[in-house]
Structure formats: structure tokens, C-alpha cells
DRENDO-1510 file (C-alpha; in Angstrom, 1 decimal, always signed):
<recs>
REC; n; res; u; v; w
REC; 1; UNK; +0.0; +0.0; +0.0 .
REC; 2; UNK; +1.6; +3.2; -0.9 .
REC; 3; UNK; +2.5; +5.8; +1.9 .
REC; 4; UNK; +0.5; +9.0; +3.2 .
REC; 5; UNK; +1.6; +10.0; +6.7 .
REC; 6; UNK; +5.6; +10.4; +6.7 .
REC; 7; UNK; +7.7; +10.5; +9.9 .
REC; 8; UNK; +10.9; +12.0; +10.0 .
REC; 9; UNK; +12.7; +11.1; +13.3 .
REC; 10; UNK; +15.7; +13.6; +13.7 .
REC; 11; UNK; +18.3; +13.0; +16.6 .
REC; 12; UNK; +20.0; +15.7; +18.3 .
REC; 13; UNK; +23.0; +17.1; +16.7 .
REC; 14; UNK; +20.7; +16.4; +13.1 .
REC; 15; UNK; +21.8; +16.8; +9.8 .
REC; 16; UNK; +19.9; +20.3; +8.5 .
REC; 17; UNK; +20.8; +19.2; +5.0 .
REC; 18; UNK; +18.7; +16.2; +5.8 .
REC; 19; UNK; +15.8; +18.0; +7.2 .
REC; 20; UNK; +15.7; +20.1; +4.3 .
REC; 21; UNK; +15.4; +17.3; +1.9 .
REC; 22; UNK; +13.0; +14.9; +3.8 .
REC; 23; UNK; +11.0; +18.3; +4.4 .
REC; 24; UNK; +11.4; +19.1; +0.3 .
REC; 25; UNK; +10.7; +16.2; -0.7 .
REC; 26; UNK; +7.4; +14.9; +1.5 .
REC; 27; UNK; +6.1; +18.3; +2.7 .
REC; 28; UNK; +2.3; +18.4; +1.3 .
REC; 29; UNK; +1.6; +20.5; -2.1 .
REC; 30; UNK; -1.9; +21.6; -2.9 .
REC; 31; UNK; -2.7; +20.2; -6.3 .
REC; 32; UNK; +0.1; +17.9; -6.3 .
REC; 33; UNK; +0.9; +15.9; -3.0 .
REC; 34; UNK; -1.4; +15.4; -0.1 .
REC; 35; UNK; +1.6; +13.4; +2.2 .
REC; 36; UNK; +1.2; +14.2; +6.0 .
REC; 37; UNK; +4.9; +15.1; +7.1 .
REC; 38; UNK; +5.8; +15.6; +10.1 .
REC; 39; UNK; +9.4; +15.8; +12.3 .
REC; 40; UNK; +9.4; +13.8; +15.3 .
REC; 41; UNK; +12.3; +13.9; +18.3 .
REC; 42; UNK; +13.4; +11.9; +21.6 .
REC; 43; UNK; +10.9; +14.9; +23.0 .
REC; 44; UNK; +8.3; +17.5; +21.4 .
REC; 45; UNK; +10.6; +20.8; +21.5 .
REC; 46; UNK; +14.1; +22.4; +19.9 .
REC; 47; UNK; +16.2; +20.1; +18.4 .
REC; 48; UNK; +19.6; +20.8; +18.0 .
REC; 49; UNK; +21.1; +20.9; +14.2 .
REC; 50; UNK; +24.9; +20.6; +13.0 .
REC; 51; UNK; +24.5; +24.4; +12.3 .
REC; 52; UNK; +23.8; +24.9; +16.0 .
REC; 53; UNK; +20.1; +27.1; +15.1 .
REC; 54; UNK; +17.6; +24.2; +16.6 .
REC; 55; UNK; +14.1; +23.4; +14.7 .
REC; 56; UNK; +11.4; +22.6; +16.4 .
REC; 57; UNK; +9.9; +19.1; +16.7 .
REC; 58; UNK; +6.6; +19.0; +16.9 .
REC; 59; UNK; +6.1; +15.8; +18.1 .
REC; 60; UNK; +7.5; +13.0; +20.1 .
REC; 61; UNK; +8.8; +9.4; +19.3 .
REC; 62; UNK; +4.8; +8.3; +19.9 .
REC; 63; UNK; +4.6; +9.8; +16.1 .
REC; 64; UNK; +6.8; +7.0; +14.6 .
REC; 65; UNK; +3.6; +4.9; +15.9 .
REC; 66; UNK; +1.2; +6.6; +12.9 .
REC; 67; UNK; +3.4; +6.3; +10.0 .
REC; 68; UNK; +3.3; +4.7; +7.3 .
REC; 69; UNK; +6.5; +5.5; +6.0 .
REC; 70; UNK; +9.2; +6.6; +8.7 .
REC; 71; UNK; +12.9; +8.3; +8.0 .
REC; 72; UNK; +15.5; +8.3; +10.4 .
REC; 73; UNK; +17.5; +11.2; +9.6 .
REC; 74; UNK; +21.1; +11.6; +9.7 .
REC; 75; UNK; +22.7; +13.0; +12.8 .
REC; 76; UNK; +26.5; +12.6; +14.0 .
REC; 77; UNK; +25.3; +11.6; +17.0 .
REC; 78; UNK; +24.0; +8.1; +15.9 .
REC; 79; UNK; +27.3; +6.9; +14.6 .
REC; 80; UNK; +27.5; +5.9; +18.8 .
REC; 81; UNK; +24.5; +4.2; +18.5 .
REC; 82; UNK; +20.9; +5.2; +19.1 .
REC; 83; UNK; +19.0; +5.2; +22.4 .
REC; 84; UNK; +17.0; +1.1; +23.1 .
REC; 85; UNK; +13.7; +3.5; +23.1 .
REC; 86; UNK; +14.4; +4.3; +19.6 .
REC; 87; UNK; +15.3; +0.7; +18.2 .
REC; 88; UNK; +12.0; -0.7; +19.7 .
REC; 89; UNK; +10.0; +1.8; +17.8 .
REC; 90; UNK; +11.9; +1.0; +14.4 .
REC; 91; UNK; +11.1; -2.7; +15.2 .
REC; 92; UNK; +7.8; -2.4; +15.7 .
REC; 93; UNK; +6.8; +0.3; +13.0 .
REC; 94; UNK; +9.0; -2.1; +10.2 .
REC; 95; UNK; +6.8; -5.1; +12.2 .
REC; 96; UNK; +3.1; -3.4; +11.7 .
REC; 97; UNK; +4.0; -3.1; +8.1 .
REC; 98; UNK; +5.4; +0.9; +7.4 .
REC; 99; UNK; +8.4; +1.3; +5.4 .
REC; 100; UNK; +11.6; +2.2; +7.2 .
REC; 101; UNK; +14.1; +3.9; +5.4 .
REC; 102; UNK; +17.5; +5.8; +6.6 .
REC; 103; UNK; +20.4; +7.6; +4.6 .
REC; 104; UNK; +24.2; +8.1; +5.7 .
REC; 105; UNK; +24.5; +8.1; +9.7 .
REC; 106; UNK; +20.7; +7.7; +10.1 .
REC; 107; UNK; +21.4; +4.4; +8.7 .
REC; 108; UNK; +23.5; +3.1; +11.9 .
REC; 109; UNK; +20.2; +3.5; +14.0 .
REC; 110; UNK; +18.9; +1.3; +11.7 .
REC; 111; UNK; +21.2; -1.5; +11.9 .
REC; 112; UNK; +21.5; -1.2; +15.3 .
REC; 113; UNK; +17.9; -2.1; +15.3 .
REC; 114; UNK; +18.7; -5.3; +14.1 .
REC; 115; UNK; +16.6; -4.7; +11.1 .
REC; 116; UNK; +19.6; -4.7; +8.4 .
REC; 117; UNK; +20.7; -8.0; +10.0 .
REC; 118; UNK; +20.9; -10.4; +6.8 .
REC; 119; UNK; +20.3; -7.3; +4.5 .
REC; 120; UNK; +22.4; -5.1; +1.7 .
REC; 121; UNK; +22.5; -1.7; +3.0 .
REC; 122; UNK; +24.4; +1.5; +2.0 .
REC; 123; UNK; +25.9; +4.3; +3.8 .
REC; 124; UNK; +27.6; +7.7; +3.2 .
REC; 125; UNK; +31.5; +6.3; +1.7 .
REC; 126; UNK; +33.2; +7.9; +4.4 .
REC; 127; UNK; +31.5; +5.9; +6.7 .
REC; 128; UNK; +30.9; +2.2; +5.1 .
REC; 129; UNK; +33.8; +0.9; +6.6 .
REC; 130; UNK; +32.6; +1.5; +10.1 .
REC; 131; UNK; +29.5; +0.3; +9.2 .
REC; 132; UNK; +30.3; -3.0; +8.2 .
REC; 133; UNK; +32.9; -3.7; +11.5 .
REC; 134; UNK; +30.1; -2.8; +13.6 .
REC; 135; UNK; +27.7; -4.8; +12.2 .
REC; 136; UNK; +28.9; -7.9; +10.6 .
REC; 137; UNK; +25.8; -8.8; +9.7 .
REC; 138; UNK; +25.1; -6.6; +6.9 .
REC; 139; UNK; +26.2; -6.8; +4.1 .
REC; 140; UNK; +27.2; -3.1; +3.1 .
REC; 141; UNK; +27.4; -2.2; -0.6 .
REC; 142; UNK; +29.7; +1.4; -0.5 .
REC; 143; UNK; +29.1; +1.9; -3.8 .
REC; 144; UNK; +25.5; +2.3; -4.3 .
REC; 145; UNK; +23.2; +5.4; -4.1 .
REC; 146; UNK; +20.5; +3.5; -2.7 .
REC; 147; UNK; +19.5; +0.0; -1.2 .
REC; 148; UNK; +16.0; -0.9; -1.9 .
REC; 149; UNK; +14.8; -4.3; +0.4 .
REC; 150; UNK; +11.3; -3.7; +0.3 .
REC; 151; UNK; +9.7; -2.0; +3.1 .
REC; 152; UNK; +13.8; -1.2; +4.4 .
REC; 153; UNK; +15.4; +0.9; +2.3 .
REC; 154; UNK; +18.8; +2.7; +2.5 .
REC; 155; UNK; +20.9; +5.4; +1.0 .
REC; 156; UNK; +24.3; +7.4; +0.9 .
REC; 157; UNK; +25.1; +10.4; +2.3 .
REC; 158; UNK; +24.5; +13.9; +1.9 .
REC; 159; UNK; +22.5; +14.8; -1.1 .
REC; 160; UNK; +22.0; +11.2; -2.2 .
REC; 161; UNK; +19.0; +11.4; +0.7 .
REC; 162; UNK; +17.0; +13.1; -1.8 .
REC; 163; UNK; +18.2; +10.3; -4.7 .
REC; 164; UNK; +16.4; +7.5; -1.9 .
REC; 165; UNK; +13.1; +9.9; -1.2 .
REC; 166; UNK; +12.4; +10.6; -5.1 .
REC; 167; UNK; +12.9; +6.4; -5.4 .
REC; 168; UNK; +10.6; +6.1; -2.8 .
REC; 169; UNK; +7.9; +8.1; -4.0 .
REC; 170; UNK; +8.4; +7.1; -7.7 .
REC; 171; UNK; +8.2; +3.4; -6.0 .
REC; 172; UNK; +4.9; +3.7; -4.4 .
REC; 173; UNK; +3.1; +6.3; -6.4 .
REC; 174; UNK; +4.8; +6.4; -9.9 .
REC; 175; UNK; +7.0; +8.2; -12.0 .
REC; 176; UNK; +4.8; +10.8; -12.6 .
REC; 177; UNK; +4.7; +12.1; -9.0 .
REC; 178; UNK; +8.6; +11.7; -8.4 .
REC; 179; UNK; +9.3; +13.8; -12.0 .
REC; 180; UNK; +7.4; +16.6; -10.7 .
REC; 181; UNK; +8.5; +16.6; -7.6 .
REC; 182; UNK; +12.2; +16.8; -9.3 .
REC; 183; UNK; +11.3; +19.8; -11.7 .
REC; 184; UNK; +10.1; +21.5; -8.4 .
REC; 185; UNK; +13.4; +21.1; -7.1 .
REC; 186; UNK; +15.6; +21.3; -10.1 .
REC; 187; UNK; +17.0; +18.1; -9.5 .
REC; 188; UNK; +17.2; +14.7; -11.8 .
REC; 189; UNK; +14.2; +12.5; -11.1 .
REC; 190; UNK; +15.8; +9.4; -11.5 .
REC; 191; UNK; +19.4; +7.7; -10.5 .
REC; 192; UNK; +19.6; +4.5; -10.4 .
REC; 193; UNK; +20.6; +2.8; -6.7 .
REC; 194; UNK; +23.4; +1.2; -8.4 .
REC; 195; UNK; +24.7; +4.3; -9.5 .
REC; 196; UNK; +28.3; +5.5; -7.8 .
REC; 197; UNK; +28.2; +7.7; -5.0 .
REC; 198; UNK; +31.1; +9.7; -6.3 .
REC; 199; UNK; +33.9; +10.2; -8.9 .
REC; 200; UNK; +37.6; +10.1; -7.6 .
REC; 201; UNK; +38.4; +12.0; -10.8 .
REC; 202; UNK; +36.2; +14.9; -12.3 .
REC; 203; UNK; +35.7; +15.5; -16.4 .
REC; 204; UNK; +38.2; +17.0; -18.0 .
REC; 205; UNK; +38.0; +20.8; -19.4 .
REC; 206; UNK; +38.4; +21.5; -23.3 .
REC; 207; UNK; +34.7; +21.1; -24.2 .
REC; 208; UNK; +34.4; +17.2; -23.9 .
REC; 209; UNK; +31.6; +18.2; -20.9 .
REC; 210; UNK; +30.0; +20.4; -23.2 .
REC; 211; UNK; +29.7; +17.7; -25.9 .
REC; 212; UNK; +28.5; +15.7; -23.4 .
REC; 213; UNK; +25.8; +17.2; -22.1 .
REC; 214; UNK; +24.8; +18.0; -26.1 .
REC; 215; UNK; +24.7; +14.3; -26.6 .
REC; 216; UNK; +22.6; +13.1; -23.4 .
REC; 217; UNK; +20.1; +16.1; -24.4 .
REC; 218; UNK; +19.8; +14.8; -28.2 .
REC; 219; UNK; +19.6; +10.9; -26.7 .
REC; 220; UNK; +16.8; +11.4; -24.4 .
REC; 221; UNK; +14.7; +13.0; -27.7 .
REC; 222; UNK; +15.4; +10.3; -29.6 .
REC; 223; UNK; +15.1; +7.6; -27.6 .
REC; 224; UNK; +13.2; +6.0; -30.3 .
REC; 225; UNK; +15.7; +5.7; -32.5 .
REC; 226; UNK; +18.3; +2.7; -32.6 .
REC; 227; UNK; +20.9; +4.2; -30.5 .
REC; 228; UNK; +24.6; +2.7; -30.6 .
REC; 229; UNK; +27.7; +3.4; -28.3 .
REC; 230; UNK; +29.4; +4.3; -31.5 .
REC; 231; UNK; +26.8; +7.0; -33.1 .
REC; 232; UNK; +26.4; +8.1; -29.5 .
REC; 233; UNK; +31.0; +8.6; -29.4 .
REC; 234; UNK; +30.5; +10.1; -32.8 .
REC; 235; UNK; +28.3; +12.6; -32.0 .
REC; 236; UNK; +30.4; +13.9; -29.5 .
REC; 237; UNK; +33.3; +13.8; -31.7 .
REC; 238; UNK; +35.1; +10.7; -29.9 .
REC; 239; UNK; +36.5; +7.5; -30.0 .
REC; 240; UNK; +34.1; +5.0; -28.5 .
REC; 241; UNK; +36.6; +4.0; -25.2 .
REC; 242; UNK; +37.1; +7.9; -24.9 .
REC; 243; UNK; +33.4; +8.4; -24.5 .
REC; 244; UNK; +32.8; +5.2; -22.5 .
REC; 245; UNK; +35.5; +6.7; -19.9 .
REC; 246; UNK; +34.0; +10.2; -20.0 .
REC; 247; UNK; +30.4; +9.2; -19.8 .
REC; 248; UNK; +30.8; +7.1; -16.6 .
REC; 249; UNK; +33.2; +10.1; -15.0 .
REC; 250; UNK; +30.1; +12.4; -15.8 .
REC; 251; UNK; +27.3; +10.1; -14.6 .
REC; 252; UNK; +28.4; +7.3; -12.5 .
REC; 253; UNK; +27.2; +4.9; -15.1 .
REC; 254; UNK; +27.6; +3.6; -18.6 .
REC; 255; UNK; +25.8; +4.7; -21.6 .
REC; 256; UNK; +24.4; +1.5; -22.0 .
REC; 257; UNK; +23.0; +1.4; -18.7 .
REC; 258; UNK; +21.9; +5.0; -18.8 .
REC; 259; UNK; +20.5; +4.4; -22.0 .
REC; 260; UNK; +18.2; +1.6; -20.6 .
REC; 261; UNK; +16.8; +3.6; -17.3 .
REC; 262; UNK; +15.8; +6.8; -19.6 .
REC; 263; UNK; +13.9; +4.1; -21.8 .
REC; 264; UNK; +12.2; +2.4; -18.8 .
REC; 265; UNK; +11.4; +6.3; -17.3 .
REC; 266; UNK; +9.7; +7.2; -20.5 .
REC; 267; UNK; +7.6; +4.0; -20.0 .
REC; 268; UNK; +6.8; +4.6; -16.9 .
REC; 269; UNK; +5.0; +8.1; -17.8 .
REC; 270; UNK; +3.6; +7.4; -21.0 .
REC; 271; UNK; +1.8; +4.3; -18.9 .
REC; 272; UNK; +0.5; +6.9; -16.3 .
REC; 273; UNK; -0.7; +9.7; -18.1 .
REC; 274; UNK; -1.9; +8.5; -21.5 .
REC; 275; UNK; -4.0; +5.4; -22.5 .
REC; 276; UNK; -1.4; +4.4; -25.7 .
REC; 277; UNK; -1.2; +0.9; -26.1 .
REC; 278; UNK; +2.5; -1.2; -25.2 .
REC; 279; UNK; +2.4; -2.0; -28.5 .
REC; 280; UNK; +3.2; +2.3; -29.4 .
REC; 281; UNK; +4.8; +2.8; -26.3 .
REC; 282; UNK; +7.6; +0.3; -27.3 .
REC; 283; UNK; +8.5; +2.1; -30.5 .
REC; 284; UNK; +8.4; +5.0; -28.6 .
REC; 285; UNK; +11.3; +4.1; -26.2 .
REC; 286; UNK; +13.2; +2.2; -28.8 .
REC; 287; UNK; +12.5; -1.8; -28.0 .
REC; 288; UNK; +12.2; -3.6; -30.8 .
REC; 289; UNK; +8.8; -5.0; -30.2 .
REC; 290; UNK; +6.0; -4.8; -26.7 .
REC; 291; UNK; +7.4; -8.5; -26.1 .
REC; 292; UNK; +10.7; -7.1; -25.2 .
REC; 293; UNK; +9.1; -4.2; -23.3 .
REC; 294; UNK; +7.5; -6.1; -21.5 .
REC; 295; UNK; +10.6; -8.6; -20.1 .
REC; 296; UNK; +12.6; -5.5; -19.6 .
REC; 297; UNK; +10.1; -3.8; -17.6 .
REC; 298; UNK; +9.0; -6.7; -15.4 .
REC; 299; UNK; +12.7; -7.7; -14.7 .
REC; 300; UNK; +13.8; -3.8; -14.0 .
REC; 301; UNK; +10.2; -2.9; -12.2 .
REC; 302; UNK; +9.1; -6.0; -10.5 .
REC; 303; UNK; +5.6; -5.7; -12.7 .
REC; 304; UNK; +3.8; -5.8; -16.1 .
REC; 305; UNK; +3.5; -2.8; -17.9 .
REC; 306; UNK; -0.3; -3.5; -17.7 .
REC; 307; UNK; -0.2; -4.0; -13.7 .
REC; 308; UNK; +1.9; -0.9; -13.6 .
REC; 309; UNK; -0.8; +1.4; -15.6 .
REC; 310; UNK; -3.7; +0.0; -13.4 .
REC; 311; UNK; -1.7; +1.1; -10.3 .
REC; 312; UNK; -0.4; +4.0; -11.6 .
REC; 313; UNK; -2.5; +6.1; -14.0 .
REC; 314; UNK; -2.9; +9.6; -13.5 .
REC; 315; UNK; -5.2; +10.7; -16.2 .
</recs>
């Protein structure tokens, strides 16, 4: 069942960054998002922030009771460990049935909840290493943006929180929520969890960023053309092992991977907001026939194309 009432839980010494996004991204919108947000603490009152100018909670931890989806927040505070009162309400919460999800240090309350035991889990990079010698248990993949396990997810640090939230909402209410919410905040509405959490070395200057970006813009308005690595290195006046190197410095991924998630994203919101049949919608995102569509989507999405557009449709 997809999530209305969000609880953010934020631990003294919290991460405003974090606030901000969880607050961005969940906060109701007239016309566009009815979520019920709301910032829980250990106790109703000023909570203390990493800038040192507190925000008030509004609620206590009796709020993590109501939610159906609930965030633990990052604070620097949790790398010690978070209070036993706060890793019985993440066990029972994650037991009645709401999602629990955490990004960089919020993500050490959850495993020391128990509730990563046995599960993939990510963490900010800095930080992974701790992670894992703490807990032995989980299995911690540094690498990724975001670790979806169902109704626990996790993600990196920083500003891949909002990566996991946009997943999340894309997840339960479709694409077309998640891409709005991502023009709102001038951010991309989609990065695949696999995704690196960083380059260790940036693009090189002398226009090869430039062509780039020219290229990605023409491939995602033609994605229903036949589109090869080598026209692709072409048009940005290449060599195909040049633009291969390039393209994953740029985006953390390859072009042939990249190429496949803007496909399945197109999918995604011509099955929610028109009525075109996966017959048309597979020419229009470049499979060779509905057939294929259809394996791709159910293997990337974990549903038909028809099952999606019954839960999904927003015309």
C-alpha cells in the first residue's frame, strides 16, 4: 500500500541538510501531494542541528507509531549508537507493516535495530567501513546510491537522501509524482541505486563536458531511434573507449546502462498519463517489439506494464 503519513525522526545534533530534503521532498503540495509530514524527536521541542540554530519538533517518538512510511534522519550523533527506546519503535513500526528507510548516519540507527541484520544496506562512503565492523551482519554495498529491500530501504550520504526519497515516491506512487517533484526542485528525477556515490576523478575541461551534455540532451529526444555506443562517441566527436570513460566520470554509469533507465522512465510516464497501447509505447522508447518491453520492464520494475498502468494512471 503506498504511503501517506511520513515520519521523519531527527536525533540531536541532526543533519539540517537532511531535514531540508525529507521536508522538500514529503512536505504536502496543494494540487500535487497530499503526504502528511511531520518531524518527530526523543521529546516535542528544539532540536539541535549541525549548524547549531535548533528546529522545532513537533512531536515526540509516539509519532513514529502513525506512520506509514518513517525516515530516520542523519545525525552525527548516531554513529554511537541510538537510544534502546528508539530501536524498539523502528522494530515495531517495520513489524506493523510501514516502510523504514534511513540515509548516511541515520542508517547506523537502523542497523543497530537489528533490522539490516541479513540485508544489503548502503551508507555515506566515508563511513561504510565502520559500518560494516560494527555490524557484521550486513552486508554493506559502498558503492551504491541506494538499497531498496522492500519495506527497508537505504541510501548514501549527503545529497544522495533526496536520490532514496524521489525512489521512494516514484516506487509507491509512480514516475509521474517523483518527475514533478524533481522539476520542483531542479534536480534529476531518477538515479539508479546502483549508481556510484562519487567520482575520484572529475571531467576534463576543453569542451568534452560540453559535448557531453549536447549528446545526453539529443539521446533522451530520440530515444526511439536505434541508438549505438558508436553513433552516440560520434556525436560527441570521440572515440568510443574515450566516450565510455568520459560518460561514466560524468554520470556514474555507462551509456548502456543509462540508455536503458531513460527508456524504462519514459515507459513509466507514458503508462501513467496516457492510455497508448505497449504496442506504441515500445516504439516510442526504442524496444524492438512490446514483447521485449514487457521482459525488460517486469525484470527492472518487478511488474507488467499493464499491472503498472492499473496502479499508476494519473489521467
Amino acid at each position: 500500500m503506498a504511503f501517506q503519513k511520513v515520519a521523519a525522526y531527527a536525533p540531536a545534533g541532526a543533519a539540517a541538510l537532511g531535514l531540508g530534503m525529507a521536508s522538500a521532498a514529503f512536505r504536502a503540495r496543494p494540487g500535487l501531494t497530499g503526504f502528511d509530514f511531520a518531524v518527530c524527536a526523543d521529546r516535542r521541542g528544539p532540536v539541535t542541528t549541525d549548524l547549531g540554530v535548533p528546529v522545532l519538533a513537533e512531536h515526540g517518538p509516539g509519532l513514529l507509531e502513525r506512520a506509514d512510511l518513517v525516515l530516520v534522519l542523519p545525525g552525527a550523533e548516531q554513529i554511537g549508537g541510538p537510544a534502546p527506546r528508539l530501536r524498539a519503535a523502528l522494530r515495531r513500526a517495520h513489524a506493523r507493516g510501514a516502510t523504514v528507510a534511513a540515509h548516511c548516519l541515520g542508517v547506523f540507527a537502523l542497523a543497530a535495530s537489528g533490522l539490516l541484520d541479513g540485508r544489503e544496506a548502503t551508507t555515506h562512503w566515508q563511513h561504510a567501513g565502520t559500518l560494516a565492523a560494527r555490524h557484521p551482519d550486513v552486508t554493506v554495498r559502498a558503492e551504491r546510491l541506494y538499497v531498496d529491500q522492500g519495506r527497508i530501504a537505504t541510501g548514501a550520504g549527503a545529497a544522495a537522501g533526496l536520490d532514496l526519497y524521489l525512489h521512494l515516491i516514484r516506487r509507491d506512487h509512480g514516475a509521474g509524482l517523483a518527475n514533478a517533484i524533481a522539476r520542483l526542485l531542479v534536480v534529476p528525477p531518477h538515479r539508479e541505486g546502483g549508481q556510484r556515490q562519487y567520482v575520484d576523478v572529475p571531467v576534463a575541461d576543453g569542451g568534452e563536458t560540453e559535448r557531453l551534455a549536447e549528446v545526453v540532451g539529443w539521446a533522451r529526444a530520440h530515444l526511439h531511434e536505434r541508438l549505438t555506443i558508436d553513433a552516440l562517441a560520434a556525436r560527441a566527436l570521440m572515440s568510443r573507449r574515450s566516450f565510455i570513460r568520459y560518460f561514466k566520470a560524468a554520470t556514474g554509469t555507462t551509456p548502456h546502462a543509462w540508455l536503458r533507465a531513460q527508456r524504462l522512465n519514459l515507459a513509466e510516464e507514458l503508462l501513467e498519463t496516457t492510455d497508448v497501447s505497449t504496442e506504441r509505447i515500445a516504439e516510442r522508447t526504442g524496444y524492438r517489439s512490446a514483447a521485449v518491453l514487457r521482459e525488460q520492464f517486469a525484470r527492472r520494475r518487478g511488474l507488467s506494464p499493464r499491472d503498472y498502468r492499473r496502479a499508476f494512471t494519473r489521467r
